[in-house]
FIKOLZA-1660 file (N, C-alpha, C; in steps of 0.1 Angstrom, whole numbers, plus 5000, padded with zeros to 4 digits):
% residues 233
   i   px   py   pz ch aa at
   1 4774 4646 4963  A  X  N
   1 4766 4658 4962  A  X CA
   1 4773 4668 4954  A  X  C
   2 4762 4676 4946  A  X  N
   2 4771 4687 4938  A  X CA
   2 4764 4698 4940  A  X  C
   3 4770 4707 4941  A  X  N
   3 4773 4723 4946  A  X CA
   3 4775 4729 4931  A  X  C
   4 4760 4740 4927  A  X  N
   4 4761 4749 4916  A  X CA
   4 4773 4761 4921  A  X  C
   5 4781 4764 4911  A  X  N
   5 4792 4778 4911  A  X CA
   5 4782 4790 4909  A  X  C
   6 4784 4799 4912  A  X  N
   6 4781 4813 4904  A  X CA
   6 4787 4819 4899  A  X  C
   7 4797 4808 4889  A  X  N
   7 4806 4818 4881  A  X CA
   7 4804 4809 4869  A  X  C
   8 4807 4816 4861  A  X  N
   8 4805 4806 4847  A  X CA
   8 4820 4801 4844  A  X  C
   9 4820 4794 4831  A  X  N
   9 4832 4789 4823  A  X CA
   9 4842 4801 4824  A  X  C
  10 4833 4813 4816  A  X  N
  10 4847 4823 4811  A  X CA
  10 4848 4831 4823  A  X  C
  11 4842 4831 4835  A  X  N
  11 4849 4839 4845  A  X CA
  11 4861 4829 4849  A  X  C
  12 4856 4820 4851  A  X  N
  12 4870 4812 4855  A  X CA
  12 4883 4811 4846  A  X  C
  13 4875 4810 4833  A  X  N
  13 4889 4812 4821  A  X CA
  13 4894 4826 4825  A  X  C
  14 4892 4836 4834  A  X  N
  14 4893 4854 4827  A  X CA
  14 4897 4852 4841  A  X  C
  15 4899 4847 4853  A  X  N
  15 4904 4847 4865  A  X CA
  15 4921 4839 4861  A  X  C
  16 4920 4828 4853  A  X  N
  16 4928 4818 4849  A  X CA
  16 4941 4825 4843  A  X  C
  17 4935 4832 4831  A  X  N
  17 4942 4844 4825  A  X CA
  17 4950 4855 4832  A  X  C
  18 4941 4863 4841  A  X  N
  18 4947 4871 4847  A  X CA
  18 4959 4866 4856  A  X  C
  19 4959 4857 4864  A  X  N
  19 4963 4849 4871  A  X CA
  19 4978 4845 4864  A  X  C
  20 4980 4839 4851  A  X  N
  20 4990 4840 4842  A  X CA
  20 4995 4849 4835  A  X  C
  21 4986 4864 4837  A  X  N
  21 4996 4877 4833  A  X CA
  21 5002 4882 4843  A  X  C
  22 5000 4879 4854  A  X  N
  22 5004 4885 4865  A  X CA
  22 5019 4878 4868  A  X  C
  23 5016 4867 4870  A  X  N
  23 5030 4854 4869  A  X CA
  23 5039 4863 4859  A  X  C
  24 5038 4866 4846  A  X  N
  24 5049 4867 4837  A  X CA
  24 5048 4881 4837  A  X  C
  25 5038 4889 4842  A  X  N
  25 5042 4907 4839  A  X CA
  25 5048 4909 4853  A  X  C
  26 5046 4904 4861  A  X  N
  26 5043 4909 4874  A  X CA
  26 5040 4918 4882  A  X  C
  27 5029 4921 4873  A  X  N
  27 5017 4934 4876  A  X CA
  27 5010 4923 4888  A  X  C
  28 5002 4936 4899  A  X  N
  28 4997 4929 4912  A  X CA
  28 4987 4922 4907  A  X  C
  29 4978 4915 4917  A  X  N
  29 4966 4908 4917  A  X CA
  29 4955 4916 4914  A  X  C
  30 4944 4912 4905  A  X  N
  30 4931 4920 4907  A  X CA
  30 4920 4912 4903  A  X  C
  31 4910 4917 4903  A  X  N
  31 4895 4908 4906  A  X CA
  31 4893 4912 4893  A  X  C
  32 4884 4904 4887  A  X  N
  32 4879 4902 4871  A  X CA
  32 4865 4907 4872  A  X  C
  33 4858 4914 4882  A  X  N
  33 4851 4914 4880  A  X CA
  33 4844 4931 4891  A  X  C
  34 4835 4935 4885  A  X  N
  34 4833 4950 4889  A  X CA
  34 4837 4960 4876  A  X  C
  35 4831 4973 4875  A  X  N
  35 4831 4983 4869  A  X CA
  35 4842 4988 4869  A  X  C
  36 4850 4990 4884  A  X  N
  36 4863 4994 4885  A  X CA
  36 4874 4979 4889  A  X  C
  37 4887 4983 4882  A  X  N
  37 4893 4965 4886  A  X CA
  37 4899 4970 4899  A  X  C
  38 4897 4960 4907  A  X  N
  38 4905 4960 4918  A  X CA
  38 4917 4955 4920  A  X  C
  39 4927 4964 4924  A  X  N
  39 4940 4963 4921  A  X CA
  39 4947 4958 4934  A  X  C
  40 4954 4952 4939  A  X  N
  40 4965 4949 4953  A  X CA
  40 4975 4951 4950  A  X  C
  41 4981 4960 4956  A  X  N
  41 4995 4965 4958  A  X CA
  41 5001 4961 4968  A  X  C
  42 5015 4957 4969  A  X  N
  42 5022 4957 4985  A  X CA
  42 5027 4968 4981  A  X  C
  43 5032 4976 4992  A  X  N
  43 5034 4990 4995  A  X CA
  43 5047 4987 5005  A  X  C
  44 5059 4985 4996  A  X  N
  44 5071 4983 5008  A  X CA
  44 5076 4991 5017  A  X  C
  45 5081 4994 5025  A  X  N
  45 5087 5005 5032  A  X CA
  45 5094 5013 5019  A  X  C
  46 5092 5031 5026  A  X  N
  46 5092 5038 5019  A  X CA
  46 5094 5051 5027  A  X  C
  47 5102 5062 5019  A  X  N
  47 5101 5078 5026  A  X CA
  47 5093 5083 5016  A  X  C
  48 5082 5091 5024  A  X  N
  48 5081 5106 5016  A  X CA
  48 5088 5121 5023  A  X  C
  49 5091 5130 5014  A  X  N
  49 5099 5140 5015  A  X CA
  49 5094 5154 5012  A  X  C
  50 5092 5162 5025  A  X  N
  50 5094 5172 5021  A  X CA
  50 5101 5181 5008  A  X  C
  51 5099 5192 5000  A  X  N
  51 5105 5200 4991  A  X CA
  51 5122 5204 5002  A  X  C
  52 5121 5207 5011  A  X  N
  52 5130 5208 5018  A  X CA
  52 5137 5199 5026  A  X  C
  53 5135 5191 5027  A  X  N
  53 5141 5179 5031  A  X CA
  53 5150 5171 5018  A  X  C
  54 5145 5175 5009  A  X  N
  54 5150 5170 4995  A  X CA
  54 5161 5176 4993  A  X  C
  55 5162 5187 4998  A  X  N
  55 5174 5197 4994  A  X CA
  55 5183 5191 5005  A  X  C
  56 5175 5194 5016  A  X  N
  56 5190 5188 5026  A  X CA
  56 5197 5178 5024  A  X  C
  57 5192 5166 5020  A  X  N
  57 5194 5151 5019  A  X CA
  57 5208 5150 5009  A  X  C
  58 5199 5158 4994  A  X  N
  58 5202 5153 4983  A  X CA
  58 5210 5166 4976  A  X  C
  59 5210 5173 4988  A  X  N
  59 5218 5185 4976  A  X CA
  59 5209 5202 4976  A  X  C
  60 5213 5215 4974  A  X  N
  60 5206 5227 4973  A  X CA
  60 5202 5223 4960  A  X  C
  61 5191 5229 4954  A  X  N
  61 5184 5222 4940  A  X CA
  61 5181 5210 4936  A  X  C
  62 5186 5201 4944  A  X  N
  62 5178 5188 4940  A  X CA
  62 5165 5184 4940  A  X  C
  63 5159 5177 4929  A  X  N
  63 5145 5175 4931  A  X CA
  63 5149 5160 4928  A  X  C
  64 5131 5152 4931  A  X  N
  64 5133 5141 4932  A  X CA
  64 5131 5136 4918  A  X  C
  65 5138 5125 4916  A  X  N
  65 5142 5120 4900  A  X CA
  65 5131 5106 4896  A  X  C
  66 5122 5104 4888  A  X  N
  66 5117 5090 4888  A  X CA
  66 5119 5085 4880  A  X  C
  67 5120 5071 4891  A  X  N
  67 5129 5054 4887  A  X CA
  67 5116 5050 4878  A  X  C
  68 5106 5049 4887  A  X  N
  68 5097 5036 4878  A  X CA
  68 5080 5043 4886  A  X  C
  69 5071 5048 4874  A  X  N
  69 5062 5050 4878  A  X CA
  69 5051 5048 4886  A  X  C
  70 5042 5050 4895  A  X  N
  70 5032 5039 4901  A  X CA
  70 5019 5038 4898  A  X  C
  71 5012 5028 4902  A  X  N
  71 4996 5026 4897  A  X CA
  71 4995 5039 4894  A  X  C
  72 4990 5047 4905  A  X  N
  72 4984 5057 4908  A  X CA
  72 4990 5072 4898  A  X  C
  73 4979 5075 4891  A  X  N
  73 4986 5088 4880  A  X CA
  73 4995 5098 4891  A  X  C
  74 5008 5102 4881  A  X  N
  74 5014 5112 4889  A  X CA
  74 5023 5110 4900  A  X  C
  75 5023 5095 4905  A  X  N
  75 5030 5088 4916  A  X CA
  75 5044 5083 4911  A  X  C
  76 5054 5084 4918  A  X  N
  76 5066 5078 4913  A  X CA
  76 5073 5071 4925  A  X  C
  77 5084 5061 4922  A  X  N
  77 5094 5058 4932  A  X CA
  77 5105 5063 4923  A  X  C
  78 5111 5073 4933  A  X  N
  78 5118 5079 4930  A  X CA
  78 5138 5072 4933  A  X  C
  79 5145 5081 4918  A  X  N
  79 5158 5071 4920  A  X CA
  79 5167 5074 4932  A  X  C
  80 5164 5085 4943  A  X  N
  80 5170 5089 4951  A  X CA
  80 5167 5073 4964  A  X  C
  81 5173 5071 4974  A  X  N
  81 5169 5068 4986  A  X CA
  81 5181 5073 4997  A  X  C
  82 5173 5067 5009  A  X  N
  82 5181 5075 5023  A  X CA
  82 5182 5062 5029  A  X  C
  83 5191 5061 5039  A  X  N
  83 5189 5056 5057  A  X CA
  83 5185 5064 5063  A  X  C
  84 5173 5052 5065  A  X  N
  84 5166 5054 5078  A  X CA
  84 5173 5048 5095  A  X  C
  85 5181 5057 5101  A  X  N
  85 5186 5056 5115  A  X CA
  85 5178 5055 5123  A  X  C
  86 5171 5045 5131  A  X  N
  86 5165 5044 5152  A  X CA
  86 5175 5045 5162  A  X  C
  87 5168 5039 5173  A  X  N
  87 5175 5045 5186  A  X CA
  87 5187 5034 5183  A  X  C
  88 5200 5037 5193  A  X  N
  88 5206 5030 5194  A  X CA
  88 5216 5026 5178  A  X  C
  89 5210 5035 5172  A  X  N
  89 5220 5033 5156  A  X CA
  89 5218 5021 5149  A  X  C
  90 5206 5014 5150  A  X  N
  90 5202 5004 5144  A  X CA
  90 5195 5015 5130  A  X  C
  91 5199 5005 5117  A  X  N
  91 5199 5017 5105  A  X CA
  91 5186 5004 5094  A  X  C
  92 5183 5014 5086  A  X  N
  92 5176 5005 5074  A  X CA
  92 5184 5013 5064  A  X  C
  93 5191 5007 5052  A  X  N
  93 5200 5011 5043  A  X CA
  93 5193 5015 5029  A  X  C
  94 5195 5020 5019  A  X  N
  94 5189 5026 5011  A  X CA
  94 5173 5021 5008  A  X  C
  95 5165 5029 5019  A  X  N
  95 5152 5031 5019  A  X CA
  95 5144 5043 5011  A  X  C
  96 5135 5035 5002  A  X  N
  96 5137 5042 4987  A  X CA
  96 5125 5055 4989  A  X  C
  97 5122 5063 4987  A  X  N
  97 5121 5077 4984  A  X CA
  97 5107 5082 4976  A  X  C
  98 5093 5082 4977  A  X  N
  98 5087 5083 4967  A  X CA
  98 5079 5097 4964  A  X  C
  99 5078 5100 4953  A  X  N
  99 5075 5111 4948  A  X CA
  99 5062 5114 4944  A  X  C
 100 5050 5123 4943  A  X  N
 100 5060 5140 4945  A  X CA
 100 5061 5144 4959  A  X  C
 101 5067 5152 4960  A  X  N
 101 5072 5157 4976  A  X CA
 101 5056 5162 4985  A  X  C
 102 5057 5157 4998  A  X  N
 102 5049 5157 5003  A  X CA
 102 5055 5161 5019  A  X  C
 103 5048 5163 5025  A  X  N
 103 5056 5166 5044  A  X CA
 103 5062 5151 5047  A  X  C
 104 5076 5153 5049  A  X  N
 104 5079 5142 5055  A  X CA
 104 5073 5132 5066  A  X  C
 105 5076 5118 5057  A  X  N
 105 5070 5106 5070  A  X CA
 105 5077 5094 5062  A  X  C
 106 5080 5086 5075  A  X  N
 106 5082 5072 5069  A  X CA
 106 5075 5061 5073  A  X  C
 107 5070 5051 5063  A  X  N
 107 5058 5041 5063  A  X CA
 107 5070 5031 5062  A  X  C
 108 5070 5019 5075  A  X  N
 108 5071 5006 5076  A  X CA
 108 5065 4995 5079  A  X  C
 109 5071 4983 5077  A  X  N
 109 5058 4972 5079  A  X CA
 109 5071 4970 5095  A  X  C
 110 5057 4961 5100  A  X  N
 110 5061 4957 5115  A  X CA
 110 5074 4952 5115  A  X  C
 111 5078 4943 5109  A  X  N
 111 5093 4936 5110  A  X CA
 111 5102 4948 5104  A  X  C
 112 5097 4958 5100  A  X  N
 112 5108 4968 5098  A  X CA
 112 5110 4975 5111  A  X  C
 113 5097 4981 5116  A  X  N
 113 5103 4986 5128  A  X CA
 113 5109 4978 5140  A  X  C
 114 5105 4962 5141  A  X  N
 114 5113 4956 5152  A  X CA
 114 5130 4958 5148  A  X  C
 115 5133 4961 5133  A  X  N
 115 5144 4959 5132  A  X CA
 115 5153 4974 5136  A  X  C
 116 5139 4987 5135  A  X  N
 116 5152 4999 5138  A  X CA
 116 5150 4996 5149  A  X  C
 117 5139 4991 5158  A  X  N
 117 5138 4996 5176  A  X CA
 117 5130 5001 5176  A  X  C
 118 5121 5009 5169  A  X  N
 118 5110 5018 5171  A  X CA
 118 5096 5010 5174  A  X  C
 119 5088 5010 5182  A  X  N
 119 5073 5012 5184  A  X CA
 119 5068 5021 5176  A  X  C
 120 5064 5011 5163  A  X  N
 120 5051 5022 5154  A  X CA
 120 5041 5018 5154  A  X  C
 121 5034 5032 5158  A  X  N
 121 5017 5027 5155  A  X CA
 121 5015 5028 5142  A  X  C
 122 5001 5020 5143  A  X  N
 122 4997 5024 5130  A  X CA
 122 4985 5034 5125  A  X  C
 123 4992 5042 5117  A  X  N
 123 4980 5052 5110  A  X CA
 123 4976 5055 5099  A  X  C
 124 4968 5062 5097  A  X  N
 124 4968 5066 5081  A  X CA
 124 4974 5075 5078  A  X  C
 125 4979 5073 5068  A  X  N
 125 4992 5083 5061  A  X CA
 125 4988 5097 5063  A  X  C
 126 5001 5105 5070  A  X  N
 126 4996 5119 5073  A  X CA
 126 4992 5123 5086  A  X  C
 127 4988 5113 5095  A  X  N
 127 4984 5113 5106  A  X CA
 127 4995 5112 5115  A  X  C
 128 5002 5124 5118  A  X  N
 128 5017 5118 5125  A  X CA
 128 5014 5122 5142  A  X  C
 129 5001 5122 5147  A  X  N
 129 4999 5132 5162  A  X CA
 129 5009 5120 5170  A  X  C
 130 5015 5120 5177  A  X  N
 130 5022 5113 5191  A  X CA
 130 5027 5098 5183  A  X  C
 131 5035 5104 5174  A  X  N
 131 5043 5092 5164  A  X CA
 131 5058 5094 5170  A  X  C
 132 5068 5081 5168  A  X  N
 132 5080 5084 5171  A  X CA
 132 5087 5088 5162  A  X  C
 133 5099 5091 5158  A  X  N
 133 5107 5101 5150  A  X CA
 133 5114 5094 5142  A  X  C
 134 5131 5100 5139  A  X  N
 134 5136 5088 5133  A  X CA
 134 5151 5101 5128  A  X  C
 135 5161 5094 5120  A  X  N
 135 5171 5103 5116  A  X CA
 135 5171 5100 5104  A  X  C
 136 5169 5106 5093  A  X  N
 136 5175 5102 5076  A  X CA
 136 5187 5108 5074  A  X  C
 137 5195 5100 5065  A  X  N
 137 5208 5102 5061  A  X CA
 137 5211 5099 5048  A  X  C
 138 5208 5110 5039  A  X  N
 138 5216 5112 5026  A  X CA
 138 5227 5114 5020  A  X  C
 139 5234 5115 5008  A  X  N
 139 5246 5119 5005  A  X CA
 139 5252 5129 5008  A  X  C
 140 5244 5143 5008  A  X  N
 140 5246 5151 5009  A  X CA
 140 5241 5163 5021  A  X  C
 141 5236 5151 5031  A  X  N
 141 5233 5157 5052  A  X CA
 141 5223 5151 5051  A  X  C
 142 5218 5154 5066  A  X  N
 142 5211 5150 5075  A  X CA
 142 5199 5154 5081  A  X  C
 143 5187 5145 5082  A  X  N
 143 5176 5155 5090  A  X CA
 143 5172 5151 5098  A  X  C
 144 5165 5153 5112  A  X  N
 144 5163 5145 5120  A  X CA
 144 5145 5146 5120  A  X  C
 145 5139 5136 5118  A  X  N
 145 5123 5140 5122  A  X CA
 145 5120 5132 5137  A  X  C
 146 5114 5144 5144  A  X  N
 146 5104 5141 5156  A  X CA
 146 5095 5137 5156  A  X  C
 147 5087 5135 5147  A  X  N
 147 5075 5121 5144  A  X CA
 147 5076 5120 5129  A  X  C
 148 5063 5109 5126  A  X  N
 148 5058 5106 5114  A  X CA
 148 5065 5093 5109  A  X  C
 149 5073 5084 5117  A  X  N
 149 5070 5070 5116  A  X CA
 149 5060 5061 5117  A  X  C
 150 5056 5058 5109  A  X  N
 150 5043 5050 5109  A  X CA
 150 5047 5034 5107  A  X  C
 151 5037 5029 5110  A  X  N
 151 5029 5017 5104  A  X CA
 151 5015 5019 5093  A  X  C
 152 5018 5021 5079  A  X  N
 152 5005 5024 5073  A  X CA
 152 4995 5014 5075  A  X  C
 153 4984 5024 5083  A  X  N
 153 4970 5010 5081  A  X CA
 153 4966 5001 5067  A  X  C
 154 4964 4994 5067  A  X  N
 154 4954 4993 5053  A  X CA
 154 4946 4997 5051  A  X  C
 155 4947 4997 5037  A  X  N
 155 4935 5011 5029  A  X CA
 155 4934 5002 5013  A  X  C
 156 4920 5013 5010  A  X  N
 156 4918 5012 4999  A  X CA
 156 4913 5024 4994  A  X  C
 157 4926 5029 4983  A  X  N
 157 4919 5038 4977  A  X CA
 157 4908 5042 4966  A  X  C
 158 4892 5051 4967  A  X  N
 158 4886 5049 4958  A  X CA
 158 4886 5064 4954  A  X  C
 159 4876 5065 4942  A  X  N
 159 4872 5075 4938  A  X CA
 159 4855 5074 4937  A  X  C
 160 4849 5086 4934  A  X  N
 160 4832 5089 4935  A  X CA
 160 4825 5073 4933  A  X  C
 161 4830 5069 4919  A  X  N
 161 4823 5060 4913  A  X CA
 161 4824 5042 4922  A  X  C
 162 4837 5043 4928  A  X  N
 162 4840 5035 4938  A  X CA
 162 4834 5032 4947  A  X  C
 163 4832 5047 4955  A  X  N
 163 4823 5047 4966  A  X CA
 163 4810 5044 4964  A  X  C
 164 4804 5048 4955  A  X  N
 164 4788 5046 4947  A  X CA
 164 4787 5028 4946  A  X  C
 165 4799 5026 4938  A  X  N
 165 4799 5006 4936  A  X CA
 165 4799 4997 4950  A  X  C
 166 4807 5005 4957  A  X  N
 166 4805 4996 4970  A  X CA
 166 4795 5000 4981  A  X  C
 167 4795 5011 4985  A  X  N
 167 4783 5015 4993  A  X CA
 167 4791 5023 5005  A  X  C
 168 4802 5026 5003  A  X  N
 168 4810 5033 5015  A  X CA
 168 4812 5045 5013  A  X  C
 169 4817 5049 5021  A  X  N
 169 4823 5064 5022  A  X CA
 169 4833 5067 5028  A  X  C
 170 4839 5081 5028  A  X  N
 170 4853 5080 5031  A  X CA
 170 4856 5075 5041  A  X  C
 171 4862 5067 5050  A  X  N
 171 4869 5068 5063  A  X CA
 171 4864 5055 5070  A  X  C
 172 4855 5051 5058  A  X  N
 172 4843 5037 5065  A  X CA
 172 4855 5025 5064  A  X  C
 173 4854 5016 5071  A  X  N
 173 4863 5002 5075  A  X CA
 173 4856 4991 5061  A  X  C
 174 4864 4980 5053  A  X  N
 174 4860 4971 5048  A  X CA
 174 4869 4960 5050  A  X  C
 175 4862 4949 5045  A  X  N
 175 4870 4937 5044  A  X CA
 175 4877 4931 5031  A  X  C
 176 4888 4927 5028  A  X  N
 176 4895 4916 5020  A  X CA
 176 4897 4907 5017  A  X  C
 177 4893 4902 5009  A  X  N
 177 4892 4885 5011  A  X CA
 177 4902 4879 4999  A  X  C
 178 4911 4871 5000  A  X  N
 178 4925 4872 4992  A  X CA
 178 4922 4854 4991  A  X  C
 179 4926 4850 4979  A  X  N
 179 4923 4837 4980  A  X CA
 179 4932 4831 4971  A  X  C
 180 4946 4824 4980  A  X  N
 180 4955 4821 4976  A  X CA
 180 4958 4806 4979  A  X  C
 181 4970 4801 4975  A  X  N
 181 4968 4785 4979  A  X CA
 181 4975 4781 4991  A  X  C
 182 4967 4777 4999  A  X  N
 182 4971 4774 5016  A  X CA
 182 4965 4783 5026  A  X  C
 183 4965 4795 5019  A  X  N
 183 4963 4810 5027  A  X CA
 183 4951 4815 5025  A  X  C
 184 4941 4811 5020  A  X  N
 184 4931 4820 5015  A  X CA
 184 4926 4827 5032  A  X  C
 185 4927 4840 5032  A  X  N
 185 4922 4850 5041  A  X CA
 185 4914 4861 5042  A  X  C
 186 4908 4868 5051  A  X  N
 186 4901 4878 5049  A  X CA
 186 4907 4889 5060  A  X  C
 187 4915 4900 5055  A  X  N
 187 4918 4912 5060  A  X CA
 187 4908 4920 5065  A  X  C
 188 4906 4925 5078  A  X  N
 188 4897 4936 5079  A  X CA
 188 4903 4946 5083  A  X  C
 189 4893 4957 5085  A  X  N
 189 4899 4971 5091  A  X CA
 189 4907 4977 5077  A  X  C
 190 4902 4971 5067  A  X  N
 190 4904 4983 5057  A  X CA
 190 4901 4996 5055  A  X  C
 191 4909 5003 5058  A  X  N
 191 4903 5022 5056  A  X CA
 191 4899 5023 5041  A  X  C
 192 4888 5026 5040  A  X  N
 192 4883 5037 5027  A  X CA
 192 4893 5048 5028  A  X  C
 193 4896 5051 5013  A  X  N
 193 4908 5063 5011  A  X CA
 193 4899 5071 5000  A  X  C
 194 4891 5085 5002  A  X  N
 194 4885 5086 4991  A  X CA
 194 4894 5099 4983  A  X  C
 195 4894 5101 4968  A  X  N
 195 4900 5110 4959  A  X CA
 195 4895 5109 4953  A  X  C
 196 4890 5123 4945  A  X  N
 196 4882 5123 4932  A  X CA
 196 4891 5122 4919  A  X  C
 197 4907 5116 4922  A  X  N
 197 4910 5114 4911  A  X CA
 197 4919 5101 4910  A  X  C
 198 4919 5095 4921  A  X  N
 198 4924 5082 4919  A  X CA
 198 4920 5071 4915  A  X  C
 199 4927 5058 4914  A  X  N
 199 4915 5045 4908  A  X CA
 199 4919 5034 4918  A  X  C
 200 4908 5029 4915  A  X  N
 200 4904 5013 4925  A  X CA
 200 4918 5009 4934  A  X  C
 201 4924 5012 4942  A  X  N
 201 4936 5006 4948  A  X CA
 201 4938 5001 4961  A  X  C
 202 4942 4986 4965  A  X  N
 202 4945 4983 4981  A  X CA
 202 4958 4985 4980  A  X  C
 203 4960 4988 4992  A  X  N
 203 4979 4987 4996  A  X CA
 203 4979 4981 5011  A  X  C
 204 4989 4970 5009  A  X  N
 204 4991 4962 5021  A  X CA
 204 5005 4964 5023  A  X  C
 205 5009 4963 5034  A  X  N
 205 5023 4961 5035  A  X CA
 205 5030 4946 5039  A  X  C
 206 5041 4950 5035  A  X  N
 206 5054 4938 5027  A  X CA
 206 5047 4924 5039  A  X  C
 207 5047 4930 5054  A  X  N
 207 5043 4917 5062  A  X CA
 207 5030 4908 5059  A  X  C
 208 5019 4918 5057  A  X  N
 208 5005 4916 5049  A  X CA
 208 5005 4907 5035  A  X  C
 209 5011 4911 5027  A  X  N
 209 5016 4910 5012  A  X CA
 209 5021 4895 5015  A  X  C
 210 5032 4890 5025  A  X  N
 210 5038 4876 5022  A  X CA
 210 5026 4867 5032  A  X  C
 211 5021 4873 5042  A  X  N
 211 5013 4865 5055  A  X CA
 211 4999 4856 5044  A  X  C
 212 4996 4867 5032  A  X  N
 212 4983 4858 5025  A  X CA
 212 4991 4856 5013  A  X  C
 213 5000 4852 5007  A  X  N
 213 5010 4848 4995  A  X CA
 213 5002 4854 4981  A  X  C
 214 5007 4868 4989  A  X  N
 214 4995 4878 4975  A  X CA
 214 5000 4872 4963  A  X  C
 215 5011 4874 4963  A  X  N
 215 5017 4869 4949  A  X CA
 215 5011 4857 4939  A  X  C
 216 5004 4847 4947  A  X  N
 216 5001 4837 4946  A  X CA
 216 4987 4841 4942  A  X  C
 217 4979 4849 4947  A  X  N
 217 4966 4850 4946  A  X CA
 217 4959 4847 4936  A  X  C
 218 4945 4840 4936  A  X  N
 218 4939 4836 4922  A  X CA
 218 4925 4847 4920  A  X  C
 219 4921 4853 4932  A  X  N
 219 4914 4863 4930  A  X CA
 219 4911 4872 4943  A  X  C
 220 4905 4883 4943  A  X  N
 220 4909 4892 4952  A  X CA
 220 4889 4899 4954  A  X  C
 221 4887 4902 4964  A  X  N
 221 4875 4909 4968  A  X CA
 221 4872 4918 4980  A  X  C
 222 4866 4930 4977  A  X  N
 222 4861 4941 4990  A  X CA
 222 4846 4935 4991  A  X  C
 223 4849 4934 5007  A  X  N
 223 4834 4927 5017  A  X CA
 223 4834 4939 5021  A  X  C
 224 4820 4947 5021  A  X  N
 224 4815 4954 5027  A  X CA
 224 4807 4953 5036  A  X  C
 225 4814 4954 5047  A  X  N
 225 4807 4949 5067  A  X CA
 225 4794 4954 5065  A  X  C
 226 4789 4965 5066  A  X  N
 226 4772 4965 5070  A  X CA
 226 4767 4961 5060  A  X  C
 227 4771 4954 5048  A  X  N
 227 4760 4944 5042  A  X CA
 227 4763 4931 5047  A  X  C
 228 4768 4930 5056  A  X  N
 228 4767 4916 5060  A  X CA
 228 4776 4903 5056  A  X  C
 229 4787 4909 5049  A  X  N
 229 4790 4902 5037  A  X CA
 229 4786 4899 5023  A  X  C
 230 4775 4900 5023  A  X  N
 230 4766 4895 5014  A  X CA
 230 4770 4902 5000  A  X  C
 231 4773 4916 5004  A  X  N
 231 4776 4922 4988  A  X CA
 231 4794 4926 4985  A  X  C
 232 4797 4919 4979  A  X  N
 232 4807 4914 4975  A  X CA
 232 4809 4918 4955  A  X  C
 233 4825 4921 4954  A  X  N
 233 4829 4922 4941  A  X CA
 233 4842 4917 4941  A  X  C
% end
């Protein structure tokens, strides 16, 4: 029995392609297909920093320095990092730092927090209400935060035109569907992330990222639940 594709020759050649720039650039995974490209990022453990927190860490006048730019216009990982200290003095060692300065919080994946000790929920970034805390330790002192340890949920961030392509709106939940070899899976509980000036972006973390062998991925798609699945890019 044979089963018609809905994809032609050259989407498969233009999946094939991508699929082998990614191997040798090692730029993330993205779908070949849609108005906006859809991008997968793993999102490793990471600090953001306060303007003042920057100073304490790193010095009076220090501002944060950038290493290596990110998708996202304006976004940097910055050359500075800290330890992050839990209970009990269980430490994560230069945990890298990203910029521009924002209210301090630090975003880990689950095996990071089994390793300081902390119970992190998971939230969306900024959402620090009844979070556990944590100690950073820079070259030049010390700060202690009372919350804003996280677990970042998964998200996808869109802009106007995004929202319009898929049918969602800010805050609405979607699905993932990652299609790798052994692993092909479908992620749900995606947050919609909306900004009117960002572009097409998922960010999964480091546990997420190795569990569907993103790296590996041959193509990548947002399922939008109240269509049923059905509408798909």
């Amino acid at each position: 029995m044979t089963t018609s594709s809905p994809y032609s020759r050259s989407d498969i050649e233009r999946v094939v392609r991508s699929v082998l720039e990614q191997q040798l650039s090692g730029k993330p995974a993205a779908s070949s297909q849609g108005r906006n490209p859809l991008v997968v990022n793993i999102s490793a453990r990471h600090v953001h920093l306060s303007e003042e927190h920057v100073e304490i860490l790193f010095g009076k006048g220090a501002t944060l320095e950038p290493m290596k730019w990110l998708y996202q216009d304006g976004y940097f990982a910055a050359k500075q990092t800290v330890m992050v200290v839990g209970p009990r003095k269980r430490m994560l060692p230069d945990v890298r730092v990203l910029g521009p300065c924002r209210p301090s919080q630090v975003e880990l994946a689950f095996t990071d927090s089994i390793s300081l000790g902390i119970d992190t929920p998971i939230r969306i970034s900024g959402d620090h209400h009844d979070t556990p805390g944590c100690v950073l330790v820079g070259p030049a002192g010390v700060v202690e935060l009372k919350s804003g340890v996280i677990r970042a949920m998964r998200h996808v961030h869109m802009g106007p035109a995004d929202l319009e392509q898929y049918g969602v709106k800010n805050g609405d939940l979607m699905h993932l569907r990652i299609v790798s070899p052994g692993c092909t899976t479908v992620l749900e509980d995606l947050a919609v992330r909306f900004d009117p000036k960002v572009k097409l972006e998922v960010h999964l973390d480091t546990d997420e990222g190795n569990a569907v062998n993103l790296p590996a991925a041959t193509s990548v798609e947002l399922i939008t639940p109240h269509a049923c699945g059905c509408q798909t890019h």
